[in-house]
C-alpha positions in Angstrom: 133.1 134.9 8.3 131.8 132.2 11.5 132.5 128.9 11.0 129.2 127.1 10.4 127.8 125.7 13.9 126.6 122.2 14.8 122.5 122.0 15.5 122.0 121.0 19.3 118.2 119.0 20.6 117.8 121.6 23.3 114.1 120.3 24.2 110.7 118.7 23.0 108.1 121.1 20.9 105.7 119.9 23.0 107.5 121.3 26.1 107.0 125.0 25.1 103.3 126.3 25.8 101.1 127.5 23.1 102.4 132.0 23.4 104.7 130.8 26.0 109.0 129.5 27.1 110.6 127.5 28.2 114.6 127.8 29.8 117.1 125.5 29.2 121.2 125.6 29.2 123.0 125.2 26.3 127.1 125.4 26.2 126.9 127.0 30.3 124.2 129.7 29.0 120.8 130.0 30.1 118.5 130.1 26.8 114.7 131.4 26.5 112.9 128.9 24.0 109.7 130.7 23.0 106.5 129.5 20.6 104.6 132.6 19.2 102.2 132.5 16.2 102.7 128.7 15.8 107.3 130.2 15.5 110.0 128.8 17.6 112.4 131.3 18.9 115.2 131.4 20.8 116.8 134.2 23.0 119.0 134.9 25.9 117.2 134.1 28.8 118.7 137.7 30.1 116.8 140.4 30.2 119.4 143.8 29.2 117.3 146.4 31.3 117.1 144.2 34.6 119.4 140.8 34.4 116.7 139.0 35.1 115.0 135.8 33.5 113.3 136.8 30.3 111.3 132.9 30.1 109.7 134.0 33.3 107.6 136.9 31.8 105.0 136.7 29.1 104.9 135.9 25.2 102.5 137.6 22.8 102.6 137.8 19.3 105.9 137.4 18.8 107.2 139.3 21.8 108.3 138.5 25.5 108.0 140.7 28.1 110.3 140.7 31.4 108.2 140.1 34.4 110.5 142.8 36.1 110.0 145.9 34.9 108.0 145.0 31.5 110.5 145.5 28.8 109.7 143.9 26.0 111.5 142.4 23.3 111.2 141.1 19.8 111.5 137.4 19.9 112.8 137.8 16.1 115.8 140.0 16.6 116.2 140.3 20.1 115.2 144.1 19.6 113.7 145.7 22.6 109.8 147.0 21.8 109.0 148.1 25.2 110.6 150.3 28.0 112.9 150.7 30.1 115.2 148.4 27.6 117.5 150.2 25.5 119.6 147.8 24.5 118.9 144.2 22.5 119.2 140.5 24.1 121.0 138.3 21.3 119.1 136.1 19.3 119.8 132.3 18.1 118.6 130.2 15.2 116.2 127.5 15.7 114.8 124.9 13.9 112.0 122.3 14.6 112.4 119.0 13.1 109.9 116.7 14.1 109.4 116.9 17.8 112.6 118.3 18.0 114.0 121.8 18.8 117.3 122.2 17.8 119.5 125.3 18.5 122.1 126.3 16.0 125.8 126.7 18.0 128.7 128.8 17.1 131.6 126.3 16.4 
């Protein structure tokens, strides 16, 4: 079993467009923070088909797609929706509290 995790402020809620992301570093890694639906999500900002930026591509109903080569992937689990990605982009919990996005870190 993990070791419960400390919550980290990563950035503002009102820094994230309305279906859009954000980037920011958290612990040396580069993090997508996404708003979909009105949801805050929080994903490697890597895509697994390309290595490239996922916060640079387009959110939609709960997905973002890589401005590369258009694989999309499930802001929820990470799991790719769209081709050419095979493979998933790990995930992260978030919570909003306030004005405040916090990320949930591995301890």
């Amino acid at each position: 079993m993990k070791a419960a995790g400390r919550a980290v402020r990563v950035c503002a809620l009102t820094q994230i467009p309305q279906e859009g992301s954000l980037r920011v570093e958290v612990g040396g890694r580069p993090v997508c923070i996404a708003r979909s639906n009105g949801e805050v999500f929080a994903i490697l900002d890597r895509c697994s088909h390309a290595d490239v930026a996922l916060s640079e591509g387009d959110v939609d109903n709960g997905t973002i797609e890589c401005w590369l080569h258009g694989s999309r992937f499930d802001l929820r689990t990470g799991a790719p929706t769209g081709l050419p990605a095979i493979r998933p982009v790990p995930t992260f919990p978030v919570t909003v509290e306030g004005d405040d996005v916090l990320l949930q870190m591995e301890s």
